[in-house]
Backbone as CSV, one residue per row, in Angstrom:
resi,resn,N_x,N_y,N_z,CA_x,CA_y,CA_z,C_x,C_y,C_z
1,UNK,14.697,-42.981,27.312,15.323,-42.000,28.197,16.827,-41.871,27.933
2,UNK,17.526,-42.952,27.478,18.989,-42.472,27.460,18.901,-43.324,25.879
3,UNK,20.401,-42.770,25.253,21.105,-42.916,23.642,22.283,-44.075,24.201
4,UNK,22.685,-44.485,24.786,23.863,-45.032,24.766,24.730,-44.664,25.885
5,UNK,26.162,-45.611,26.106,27.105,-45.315,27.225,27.765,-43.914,27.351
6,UNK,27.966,-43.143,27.960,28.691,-42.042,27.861,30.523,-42.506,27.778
7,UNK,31.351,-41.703,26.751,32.362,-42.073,26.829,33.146,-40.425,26.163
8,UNK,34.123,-40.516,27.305,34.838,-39.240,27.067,36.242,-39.138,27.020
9,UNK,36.846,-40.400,26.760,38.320,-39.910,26.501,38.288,-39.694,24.879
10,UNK,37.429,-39.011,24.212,38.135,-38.340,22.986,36.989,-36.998,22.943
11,UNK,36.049,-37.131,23.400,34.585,-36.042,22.902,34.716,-35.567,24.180
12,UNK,34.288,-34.562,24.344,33.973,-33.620,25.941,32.141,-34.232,25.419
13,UNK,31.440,-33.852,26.745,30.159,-34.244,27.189,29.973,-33.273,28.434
14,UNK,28.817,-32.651,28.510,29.199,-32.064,29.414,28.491,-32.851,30.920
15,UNK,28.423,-31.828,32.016,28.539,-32.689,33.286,27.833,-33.017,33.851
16,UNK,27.036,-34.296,33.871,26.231,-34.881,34.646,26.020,-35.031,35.859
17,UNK,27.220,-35.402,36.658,27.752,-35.883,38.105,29.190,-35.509,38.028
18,UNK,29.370,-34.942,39.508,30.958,-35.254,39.580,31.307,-35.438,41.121
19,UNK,32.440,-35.691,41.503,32.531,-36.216,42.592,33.526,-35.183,43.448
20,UNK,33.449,-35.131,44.532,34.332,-33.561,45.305,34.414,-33.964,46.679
21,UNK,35.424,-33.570,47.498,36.133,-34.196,48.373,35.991,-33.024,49.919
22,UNK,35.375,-33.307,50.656,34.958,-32.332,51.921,35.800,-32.472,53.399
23,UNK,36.456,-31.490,53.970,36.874,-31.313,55.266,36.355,-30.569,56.269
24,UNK,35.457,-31.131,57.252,35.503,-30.297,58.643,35.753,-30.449,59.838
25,UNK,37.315,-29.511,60.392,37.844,-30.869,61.658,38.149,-31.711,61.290
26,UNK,37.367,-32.720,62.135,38.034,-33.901,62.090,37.064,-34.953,61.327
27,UNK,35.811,-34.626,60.450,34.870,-34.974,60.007,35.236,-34.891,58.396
28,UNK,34.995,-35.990,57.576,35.107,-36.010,56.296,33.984,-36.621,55.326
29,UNK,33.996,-35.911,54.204,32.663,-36.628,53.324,33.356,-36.414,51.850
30,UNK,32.750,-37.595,51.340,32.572,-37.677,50.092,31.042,-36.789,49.120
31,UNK,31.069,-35.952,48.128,30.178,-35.500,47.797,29.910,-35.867,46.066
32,UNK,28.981,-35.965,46.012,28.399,-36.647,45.236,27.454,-35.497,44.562
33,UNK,27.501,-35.001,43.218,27.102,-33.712,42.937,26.181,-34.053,41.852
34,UNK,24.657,-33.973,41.532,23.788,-34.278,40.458,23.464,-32.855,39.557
35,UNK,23.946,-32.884,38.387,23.532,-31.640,37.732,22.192,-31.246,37.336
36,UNK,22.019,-30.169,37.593,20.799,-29.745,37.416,19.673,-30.585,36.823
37,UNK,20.249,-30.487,35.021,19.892,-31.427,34.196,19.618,-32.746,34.281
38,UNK,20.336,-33.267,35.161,20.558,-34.665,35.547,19.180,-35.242,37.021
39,UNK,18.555,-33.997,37.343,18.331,-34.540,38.571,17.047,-34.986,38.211
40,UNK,16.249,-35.194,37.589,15.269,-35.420,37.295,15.225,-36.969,36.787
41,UNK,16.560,-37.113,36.081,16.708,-38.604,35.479,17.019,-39.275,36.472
42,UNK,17.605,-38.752,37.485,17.738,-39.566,38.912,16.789,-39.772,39.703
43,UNK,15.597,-39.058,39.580,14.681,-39.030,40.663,13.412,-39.808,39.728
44,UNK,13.414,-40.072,38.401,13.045,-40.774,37.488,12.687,-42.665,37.930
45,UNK,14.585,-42.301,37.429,14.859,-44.168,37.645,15.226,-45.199,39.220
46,UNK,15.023,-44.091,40.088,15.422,-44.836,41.097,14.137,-44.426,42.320
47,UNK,12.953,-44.352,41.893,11.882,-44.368,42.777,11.338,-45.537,43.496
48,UNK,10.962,-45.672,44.302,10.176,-46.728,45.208,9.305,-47.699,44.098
49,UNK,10.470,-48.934,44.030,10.018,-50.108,43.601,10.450,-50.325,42.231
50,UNK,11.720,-49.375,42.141,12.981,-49.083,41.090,13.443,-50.774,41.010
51,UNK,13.194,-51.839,40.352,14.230,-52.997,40.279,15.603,-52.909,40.537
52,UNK,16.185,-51.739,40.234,17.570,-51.667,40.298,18.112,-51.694,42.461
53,UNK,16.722,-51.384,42.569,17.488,-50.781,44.109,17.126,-52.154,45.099
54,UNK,16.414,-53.405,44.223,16.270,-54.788,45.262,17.764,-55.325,45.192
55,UNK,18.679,-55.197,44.391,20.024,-56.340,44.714,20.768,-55.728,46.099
56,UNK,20.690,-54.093,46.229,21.076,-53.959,47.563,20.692,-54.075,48.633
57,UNK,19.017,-54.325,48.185,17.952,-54.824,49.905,19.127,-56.480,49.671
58,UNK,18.646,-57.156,48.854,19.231,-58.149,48.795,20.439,-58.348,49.553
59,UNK,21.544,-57.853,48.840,23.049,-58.433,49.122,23.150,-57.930,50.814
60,UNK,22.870,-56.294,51.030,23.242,-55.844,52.320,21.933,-56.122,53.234
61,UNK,21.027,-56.008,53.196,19.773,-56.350,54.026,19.272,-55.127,54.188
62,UNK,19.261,-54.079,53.676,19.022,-52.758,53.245,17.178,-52.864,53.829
63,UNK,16.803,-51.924,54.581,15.492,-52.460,55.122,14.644,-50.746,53.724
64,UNK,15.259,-49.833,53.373,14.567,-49.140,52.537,16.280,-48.198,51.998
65,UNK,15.128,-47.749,50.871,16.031,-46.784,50.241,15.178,-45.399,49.904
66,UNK,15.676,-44.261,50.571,15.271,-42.752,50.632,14.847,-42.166,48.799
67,UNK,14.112,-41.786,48.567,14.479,-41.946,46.944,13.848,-40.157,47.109
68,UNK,13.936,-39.829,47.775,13.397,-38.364,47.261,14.164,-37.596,47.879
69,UNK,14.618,-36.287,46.659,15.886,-35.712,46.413,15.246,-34.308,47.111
70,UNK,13.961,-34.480,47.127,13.501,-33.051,48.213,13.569,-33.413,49.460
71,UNK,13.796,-34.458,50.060,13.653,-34.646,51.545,14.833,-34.003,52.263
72,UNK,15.550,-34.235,53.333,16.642,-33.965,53.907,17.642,-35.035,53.646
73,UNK,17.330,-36.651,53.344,18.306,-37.613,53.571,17.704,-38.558,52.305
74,UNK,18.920,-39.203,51.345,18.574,-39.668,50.352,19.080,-41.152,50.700
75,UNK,18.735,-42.310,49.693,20.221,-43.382,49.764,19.393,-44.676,50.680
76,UNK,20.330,-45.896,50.344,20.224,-46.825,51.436,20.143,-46.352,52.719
77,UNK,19.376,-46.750,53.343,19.283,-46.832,54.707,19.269,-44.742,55.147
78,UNK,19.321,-44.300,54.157,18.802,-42.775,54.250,20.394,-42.333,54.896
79,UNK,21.400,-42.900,53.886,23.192,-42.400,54.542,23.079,-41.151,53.878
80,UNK,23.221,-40.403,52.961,23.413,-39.233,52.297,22.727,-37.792,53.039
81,UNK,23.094,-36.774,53.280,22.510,-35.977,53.464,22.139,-35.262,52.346
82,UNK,20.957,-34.689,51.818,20.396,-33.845,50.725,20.719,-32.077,50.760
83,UNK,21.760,-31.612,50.137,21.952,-29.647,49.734,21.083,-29.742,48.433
84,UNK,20.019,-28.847,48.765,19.855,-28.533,47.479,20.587,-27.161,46.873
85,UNK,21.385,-26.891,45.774,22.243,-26.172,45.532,21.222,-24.245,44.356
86,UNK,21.696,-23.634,44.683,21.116,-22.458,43.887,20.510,-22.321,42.389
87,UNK,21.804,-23.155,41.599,21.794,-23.022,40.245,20.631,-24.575,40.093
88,UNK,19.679,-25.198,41.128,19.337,-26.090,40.643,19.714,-27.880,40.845
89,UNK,21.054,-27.599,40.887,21.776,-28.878,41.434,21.337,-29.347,42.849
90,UNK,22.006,-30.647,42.654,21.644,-31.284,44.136,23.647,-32.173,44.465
91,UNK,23.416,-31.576,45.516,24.591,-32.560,46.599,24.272,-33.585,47.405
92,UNK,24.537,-34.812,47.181,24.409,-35.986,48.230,25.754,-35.559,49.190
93,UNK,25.385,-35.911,50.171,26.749,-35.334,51.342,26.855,-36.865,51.676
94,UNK,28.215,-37.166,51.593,27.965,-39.047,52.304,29.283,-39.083,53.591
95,UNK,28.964,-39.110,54.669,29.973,-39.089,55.670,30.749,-40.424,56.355
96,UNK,32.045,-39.842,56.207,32.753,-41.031,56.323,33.205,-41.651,57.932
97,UNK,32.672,-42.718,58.391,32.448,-42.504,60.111,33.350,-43.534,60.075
98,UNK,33.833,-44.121,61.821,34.604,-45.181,62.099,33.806,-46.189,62.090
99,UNK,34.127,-46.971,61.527,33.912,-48.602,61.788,34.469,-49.212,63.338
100,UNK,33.327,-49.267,64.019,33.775,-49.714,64.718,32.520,-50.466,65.348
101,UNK,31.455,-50.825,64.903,30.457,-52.062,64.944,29.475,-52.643,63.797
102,UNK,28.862,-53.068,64.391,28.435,-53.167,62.875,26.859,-52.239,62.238
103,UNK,26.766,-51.684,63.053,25.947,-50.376,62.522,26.389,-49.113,61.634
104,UNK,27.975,-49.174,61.884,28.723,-48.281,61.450,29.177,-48.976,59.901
105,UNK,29.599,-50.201,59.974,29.471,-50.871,58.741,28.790,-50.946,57.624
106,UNK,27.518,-50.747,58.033,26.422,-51.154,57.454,26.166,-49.466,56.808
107,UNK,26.446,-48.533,57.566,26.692,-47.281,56.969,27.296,-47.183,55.902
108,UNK,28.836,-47.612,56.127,29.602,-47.381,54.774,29.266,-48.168,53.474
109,UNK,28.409,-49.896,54.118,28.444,-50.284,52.765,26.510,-49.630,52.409
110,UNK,25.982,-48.819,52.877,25.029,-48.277,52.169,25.406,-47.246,51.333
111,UNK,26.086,-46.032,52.161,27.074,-45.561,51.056,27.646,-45.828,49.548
112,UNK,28.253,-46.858,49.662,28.536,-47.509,48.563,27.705,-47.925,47.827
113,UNK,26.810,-48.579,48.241,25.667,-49.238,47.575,25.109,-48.237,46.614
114,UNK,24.760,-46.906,47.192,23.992,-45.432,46.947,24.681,-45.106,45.805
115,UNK,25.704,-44.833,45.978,26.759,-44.131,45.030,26.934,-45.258,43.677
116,UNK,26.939,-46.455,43.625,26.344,-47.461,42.740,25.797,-47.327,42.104
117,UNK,24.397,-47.394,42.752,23.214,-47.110,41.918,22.947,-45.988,41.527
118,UNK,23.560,-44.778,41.694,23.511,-43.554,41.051,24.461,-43.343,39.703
119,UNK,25.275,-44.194,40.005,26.454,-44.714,38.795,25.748,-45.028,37.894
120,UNK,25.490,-45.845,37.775,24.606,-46.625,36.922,23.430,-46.504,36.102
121,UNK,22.730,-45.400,36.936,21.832,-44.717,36.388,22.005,-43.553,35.322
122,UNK,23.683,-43.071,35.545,24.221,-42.080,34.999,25.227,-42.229,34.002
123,UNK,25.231,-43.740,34.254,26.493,-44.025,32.798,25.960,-44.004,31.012
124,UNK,24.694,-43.666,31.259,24.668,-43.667,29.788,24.195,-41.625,29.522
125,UNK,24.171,-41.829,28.165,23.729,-40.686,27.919,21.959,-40.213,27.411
126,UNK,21.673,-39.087,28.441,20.403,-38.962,27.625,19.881,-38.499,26.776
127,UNK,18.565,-38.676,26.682,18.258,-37.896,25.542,17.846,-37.064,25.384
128,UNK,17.867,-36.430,26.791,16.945,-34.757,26.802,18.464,-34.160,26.442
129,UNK,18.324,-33.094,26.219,19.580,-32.363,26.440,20.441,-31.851,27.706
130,UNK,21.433,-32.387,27.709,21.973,-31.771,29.440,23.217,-30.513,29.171
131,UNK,23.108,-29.489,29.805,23.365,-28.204,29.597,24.602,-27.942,31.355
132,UNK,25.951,-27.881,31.078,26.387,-27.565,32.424,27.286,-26.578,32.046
133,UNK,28.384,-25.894,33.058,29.675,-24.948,32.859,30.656,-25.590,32.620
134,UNK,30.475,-26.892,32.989,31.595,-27.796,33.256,31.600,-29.133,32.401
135,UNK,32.908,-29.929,31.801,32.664,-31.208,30.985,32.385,-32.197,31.875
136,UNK,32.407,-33.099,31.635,32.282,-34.398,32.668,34.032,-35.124,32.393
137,UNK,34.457,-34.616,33.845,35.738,-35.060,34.085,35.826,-36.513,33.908
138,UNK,35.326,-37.359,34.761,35.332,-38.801,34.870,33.989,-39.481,34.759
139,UNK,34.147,-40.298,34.353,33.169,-41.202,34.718,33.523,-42.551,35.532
140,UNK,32.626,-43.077,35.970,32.594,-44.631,36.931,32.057,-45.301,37.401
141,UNK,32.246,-46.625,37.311,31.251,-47.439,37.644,32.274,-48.429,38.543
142,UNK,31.410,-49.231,39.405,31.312,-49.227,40.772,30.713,-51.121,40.689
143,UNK,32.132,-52.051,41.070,31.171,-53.217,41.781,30.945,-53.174,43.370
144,UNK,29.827,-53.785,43.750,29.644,-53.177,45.065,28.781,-54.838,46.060
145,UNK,29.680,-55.658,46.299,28.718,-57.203,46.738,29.803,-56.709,48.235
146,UNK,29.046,-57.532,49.149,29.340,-57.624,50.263,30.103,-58.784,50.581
147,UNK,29.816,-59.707,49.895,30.723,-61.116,50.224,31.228,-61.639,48.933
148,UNK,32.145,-61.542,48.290,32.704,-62.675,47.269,33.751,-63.066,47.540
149,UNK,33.288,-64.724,47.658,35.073,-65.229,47.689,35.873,-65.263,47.118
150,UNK,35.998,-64.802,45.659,37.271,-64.344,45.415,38.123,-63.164,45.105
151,UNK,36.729,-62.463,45.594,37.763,-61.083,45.231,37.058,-60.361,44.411
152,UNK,37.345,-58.720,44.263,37.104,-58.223,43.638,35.783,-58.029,43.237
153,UNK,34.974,-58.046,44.728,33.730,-57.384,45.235,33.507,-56.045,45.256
154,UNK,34.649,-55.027,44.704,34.622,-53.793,44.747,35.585,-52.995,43.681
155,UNK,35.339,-53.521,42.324,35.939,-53.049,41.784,35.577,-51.679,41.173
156,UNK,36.963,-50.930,40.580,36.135,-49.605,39.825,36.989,-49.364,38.684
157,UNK,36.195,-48.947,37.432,36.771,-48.810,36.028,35.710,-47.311,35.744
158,UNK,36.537,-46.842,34.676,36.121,-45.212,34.040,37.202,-45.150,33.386
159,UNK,36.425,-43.667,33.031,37.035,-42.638,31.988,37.801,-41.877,32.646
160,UNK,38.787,-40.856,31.996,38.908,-39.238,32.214,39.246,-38.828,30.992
161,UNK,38.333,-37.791,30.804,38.552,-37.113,29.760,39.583,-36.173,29.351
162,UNK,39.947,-35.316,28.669,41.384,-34.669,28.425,41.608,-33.766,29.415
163,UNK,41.008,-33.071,30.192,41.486,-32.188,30.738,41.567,-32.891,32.301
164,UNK,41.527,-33.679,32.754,41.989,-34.586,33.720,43.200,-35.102,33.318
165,UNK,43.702,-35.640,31.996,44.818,-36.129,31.585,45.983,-34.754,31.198
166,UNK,45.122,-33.611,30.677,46.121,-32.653,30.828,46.590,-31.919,32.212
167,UNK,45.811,-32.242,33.205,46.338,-31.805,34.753,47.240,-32.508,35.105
168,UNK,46.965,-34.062,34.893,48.303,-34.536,35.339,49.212,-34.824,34.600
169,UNK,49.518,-34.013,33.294,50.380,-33.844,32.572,51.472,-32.343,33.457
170,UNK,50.212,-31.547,33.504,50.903,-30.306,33.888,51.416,-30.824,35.230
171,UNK,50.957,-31.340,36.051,51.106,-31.276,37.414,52.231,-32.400,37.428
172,UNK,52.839,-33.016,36.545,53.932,-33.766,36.728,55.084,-32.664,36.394
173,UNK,54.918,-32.154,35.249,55.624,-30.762,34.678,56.599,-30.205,35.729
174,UNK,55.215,-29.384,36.400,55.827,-28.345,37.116,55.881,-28.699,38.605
175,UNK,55.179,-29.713,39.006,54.916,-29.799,40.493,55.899,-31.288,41.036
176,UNK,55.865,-31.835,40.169,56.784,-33.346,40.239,55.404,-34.586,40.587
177,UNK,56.082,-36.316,40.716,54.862,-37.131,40.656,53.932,-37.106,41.995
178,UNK,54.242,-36.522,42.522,53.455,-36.588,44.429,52.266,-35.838,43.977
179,UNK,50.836,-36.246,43.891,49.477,-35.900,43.966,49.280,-35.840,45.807
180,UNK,49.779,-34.363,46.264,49.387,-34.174,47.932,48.330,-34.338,48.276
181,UNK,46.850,-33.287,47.206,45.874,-33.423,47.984,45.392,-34.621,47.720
182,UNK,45.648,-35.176,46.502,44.997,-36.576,46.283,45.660,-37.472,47.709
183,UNK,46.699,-37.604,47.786,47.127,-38.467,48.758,46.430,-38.411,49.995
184,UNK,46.328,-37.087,50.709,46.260,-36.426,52.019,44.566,-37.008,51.848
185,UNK,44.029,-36.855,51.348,42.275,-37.334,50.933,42.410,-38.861,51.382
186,UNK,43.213,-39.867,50.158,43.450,-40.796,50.588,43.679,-41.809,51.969
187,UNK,44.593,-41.335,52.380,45.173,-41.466,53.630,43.825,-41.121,54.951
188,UNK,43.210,-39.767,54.883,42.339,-39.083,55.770,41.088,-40.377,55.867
189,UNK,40.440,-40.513,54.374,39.704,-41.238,54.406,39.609,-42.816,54.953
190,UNK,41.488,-43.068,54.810,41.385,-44.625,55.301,41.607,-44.690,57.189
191,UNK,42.085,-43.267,57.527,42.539,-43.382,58.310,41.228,-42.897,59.985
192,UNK,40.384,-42.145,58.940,38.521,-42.099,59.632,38.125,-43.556,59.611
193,UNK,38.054,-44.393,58.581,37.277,-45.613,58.696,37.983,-46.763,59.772
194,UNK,39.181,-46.463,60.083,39.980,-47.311,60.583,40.122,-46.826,62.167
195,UNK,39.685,-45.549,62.499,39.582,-45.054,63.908,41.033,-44.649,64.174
196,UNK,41.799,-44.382,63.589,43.597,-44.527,64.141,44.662,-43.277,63.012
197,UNK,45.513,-42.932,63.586,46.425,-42.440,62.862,47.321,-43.371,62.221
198,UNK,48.007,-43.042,61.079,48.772,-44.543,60.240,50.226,-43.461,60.831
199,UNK,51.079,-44.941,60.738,52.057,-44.524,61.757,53.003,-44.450,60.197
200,UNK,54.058,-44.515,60.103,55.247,-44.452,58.833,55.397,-45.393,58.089
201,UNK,55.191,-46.831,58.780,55.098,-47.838,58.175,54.054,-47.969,57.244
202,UNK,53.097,-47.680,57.770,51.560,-48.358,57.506,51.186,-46.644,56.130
203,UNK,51.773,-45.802,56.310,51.485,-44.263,55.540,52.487,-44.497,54.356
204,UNK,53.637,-45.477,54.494,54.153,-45.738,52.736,53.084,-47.068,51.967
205,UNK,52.504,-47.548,52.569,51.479,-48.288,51.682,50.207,-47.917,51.024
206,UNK,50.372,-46.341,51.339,49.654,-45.474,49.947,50.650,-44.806,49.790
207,UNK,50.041,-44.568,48.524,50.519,-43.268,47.114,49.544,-42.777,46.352
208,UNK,49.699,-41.617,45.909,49.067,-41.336,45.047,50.151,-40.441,43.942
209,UNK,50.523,-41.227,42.802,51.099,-40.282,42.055,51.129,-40.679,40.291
210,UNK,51.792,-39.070,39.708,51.574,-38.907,38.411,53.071,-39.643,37.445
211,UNK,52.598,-41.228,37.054,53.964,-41.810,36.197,54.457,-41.447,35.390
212,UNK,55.288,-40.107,35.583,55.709,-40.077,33.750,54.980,-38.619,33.398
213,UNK,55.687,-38.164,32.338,55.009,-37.010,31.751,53.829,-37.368,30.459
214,UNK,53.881,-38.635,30.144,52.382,-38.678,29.655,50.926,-38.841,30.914
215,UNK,51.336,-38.509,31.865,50.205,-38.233,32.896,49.565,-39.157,33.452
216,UNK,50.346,-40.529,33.751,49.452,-41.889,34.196,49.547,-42.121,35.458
217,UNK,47.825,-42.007,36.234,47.820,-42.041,37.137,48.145,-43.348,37.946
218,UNK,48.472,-43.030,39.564,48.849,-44.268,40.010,48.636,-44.283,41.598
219,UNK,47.416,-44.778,42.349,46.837,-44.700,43.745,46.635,-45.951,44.182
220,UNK,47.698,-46.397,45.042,47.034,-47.387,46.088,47.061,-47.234,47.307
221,UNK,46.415,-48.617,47.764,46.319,-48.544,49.315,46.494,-50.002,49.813
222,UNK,46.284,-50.358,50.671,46.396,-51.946,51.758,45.731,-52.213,51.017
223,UNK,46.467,-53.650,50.929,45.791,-54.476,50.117,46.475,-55.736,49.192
224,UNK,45.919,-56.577,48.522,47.000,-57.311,47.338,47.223,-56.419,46.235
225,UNK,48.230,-55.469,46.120,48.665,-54.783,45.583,47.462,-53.824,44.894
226,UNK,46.280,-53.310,45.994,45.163,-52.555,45.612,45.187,-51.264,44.790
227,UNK,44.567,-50.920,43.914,45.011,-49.793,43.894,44.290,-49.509,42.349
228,UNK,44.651,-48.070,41.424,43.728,-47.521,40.660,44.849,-47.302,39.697
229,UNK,44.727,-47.327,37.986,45.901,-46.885,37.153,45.126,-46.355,35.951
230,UNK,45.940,-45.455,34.881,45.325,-45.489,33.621,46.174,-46.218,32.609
231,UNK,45.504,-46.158,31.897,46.179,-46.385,30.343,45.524,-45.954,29.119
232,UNK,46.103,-45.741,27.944,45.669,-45.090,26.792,44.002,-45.479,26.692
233,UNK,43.136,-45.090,26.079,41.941,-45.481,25.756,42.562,-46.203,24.376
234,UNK,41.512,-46.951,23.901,41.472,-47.808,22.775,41.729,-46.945,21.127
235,UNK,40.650,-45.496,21.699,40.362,-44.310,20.223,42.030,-44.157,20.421
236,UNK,42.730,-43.528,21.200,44.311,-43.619,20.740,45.180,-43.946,19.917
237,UNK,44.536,-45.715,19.818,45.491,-46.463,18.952,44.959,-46.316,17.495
238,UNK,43.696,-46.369,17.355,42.595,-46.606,16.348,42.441,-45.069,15.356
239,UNK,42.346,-44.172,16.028,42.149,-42.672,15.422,43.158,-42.465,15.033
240,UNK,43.162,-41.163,13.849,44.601,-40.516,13.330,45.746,-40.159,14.336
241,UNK,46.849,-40.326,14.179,47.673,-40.098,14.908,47.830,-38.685,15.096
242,UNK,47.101,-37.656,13.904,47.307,-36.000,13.712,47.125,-35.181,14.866
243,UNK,46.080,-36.097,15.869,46.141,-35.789,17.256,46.937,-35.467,18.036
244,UNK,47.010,-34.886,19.219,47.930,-34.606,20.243,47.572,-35.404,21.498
245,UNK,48.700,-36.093,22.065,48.318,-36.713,23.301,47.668,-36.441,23.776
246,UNK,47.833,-34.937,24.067,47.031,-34.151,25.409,45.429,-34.233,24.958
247,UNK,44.960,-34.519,23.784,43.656,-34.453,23.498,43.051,-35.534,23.519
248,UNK,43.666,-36.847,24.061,42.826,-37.624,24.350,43.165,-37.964,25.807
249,UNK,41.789,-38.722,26.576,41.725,-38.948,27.571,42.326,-40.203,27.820
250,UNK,41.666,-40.646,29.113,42.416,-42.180,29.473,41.377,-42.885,30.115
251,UNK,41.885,-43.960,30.292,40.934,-45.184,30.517,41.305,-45.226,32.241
252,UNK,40.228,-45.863,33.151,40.790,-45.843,34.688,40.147,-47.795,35.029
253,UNK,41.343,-47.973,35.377,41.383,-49.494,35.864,41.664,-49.748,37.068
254,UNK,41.190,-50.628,37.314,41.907,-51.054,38.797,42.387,-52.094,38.920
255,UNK,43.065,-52.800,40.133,43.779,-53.858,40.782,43.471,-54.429,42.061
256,UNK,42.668,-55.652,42.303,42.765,-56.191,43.716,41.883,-55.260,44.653
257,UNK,40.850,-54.999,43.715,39.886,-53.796,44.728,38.891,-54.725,45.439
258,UNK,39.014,-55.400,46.425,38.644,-56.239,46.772,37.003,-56.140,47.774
259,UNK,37.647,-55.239,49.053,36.716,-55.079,50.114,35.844,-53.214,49.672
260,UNK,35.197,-53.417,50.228,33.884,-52.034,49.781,34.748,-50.868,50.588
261,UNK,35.308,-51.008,51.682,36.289,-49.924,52.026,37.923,-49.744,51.593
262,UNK,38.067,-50.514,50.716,39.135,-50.091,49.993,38.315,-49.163,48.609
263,UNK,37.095,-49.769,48.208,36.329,-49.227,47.355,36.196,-47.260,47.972
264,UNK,35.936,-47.122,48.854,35.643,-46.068,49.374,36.738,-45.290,49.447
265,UNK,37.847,-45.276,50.094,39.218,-44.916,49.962,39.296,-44.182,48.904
266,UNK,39.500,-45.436,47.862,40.070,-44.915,46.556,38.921,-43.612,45.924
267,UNK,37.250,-43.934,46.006,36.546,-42.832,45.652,37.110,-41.455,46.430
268,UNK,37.563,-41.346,47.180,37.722,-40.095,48.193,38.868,-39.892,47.572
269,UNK,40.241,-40.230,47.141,41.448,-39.948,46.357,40.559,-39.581,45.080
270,UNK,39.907,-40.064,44.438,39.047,-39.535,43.080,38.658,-38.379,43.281
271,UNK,37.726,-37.794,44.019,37.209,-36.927,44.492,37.971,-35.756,44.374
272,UNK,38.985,-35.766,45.278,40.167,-34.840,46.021,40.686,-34.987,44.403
273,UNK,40.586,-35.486,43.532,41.494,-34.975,41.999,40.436,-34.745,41.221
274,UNK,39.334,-35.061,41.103,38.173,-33.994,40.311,37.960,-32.577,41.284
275,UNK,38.465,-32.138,42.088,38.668,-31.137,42.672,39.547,-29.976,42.249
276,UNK,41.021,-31.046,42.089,42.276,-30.291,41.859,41.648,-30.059,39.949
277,UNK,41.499,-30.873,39.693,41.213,-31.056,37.750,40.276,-29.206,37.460
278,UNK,39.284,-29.639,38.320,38.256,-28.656,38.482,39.010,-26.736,38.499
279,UNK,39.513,-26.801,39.715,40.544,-25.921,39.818,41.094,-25.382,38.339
280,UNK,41.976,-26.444,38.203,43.090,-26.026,37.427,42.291,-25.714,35.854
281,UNK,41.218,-26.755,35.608,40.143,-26.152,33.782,39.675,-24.550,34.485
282,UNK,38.850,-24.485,35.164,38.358,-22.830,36.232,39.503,-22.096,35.480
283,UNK,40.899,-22.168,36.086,41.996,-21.084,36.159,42.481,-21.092,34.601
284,UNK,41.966,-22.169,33.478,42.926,-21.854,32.280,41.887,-21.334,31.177
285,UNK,40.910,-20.917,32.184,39.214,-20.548,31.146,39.493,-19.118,31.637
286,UNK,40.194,-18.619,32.712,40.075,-17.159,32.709,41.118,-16.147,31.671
């Protein structure tokens, strides 16, 4: 069923999954988008009695997992809501609620869990042919344990491919390093899970911004210095130099990603910039 890892900071690929950032009121979701092409390999590998989907009965106590993409509700514990979309596609809708017992907990880390195992299923490439409008901006993968003592129970590493690295090339350019909607996403999302408005103090311990005019991203949040960065991919150093910066992508690392809702956070700042990325490839194709 699949050829190998998908990797796109030098080749475009086109789009499997991508991730997109939702406002209503006072209600927020993370969306989780399966391409057409793609939905079949999802509804494939993650059916009832999928091996992959016992470490989250396991770790979280997960009593089932929704596996059908025709129902209304997909996911651990059935968190996702199911759009099925026109052109074929499917939207997981995953809503971001307050924590404030532990039913509500157990929400977000199914969430996570969901979005995991859909990762995972999607990091390599297949072998049918997959056909979209769009490249595959990022890719990512996702640690997702509920308890480790030392840390870094929630880490996240990826790609972005060039035209993610050329947005925030441009968008340092002309706009300066402040990523708003990325931030404003950021912030929204930590500030739903937490039940509270962040007061001035507590609202400079995120950022989200673009270092520099080679386009290196830079998002954190609470935490031991938590937070998301790039750096060159490896093909950079290794390939002809005849290249142009702007044509290769970047590598996405993290720092001190410790707890599953700092994990979440930072996906919703992702989101809110495969949004803006989205936008801005749309407007330079017309």
């Amino acid at each position: 069923m699949f050829k190998g890892f998908i990797h796109i900071t030098k080749e475009d690929f086109p789009r499997i999954y991508s991730f997109s950032w939702r406002e209503s009121g006072a209600d927020c979701f993370i969306i989780f988008e399966i391409s057409r092409d793609a939905v079949s390999i999802v509804a494939e590998s993650l059916k009832d009695g999928s091996p992959m989907l016992d470490y989250g009965k396991d770790e979280f106590g997960f009593k089932e997992f929704g596996s059908n993409l025709n129902a209304e509700r997909y996911g651990f514990e059935d968190c996702a809501i199911v759009n099925q979309l026109k052109d074929g596609s499917i939207e997981l809708v995953f809503e971001l609620i307050t924590i404030n017992n532990d039913k509500a907990l157990q929400h977000i880390f199914a969430c996570a869990a969901t979005i995991n195992v859909l990762l995972n299923v999607l990091m390599s490439a297949p072998e049918k042919e997959i056909k979209d409008s769009l490249p595959q901006f990022m890719t990512i993968s996702t640690a997702c344990c509920k308890n480790k003592p030392f840390g870094h129970g929630a880490n996240i590493h990826g790609e972005f491919n060039k035209d993610v690295k050329r947005y925030l090339m441009y968008h340092y350019e002309k706009k300066g390093e402040e990523l708003k909607e990325v931030f404003s996403a950021l912030l929204k999302a930590a500030e739903k899970l937490g039940g509270k408005k962040s007061d001035k103090l507590t609202k400079s311990l995120y950022w989200a911004k673009v270092r520099g005019e080679k386009g290196f991203l830079s998002i954190e949040c609470p935490g031991n210095s938590c937070g998301l960065n790039t750096d060159e991919p490896d093909e950079y150093w290794s390939l002809s130099r005849d290249r142009e910066e702007k044509d290769f992508g970047m590598d996405l690392v993290c720092h001190n990603v410790d707890q599953i809702c700092q994990q979440i956070v930072l996906i919703a700042a992702l989101s809110a910039l495969s949004d803006e990325v989205k936008k801005h490839y749309l407007k330079s194709k017309r």
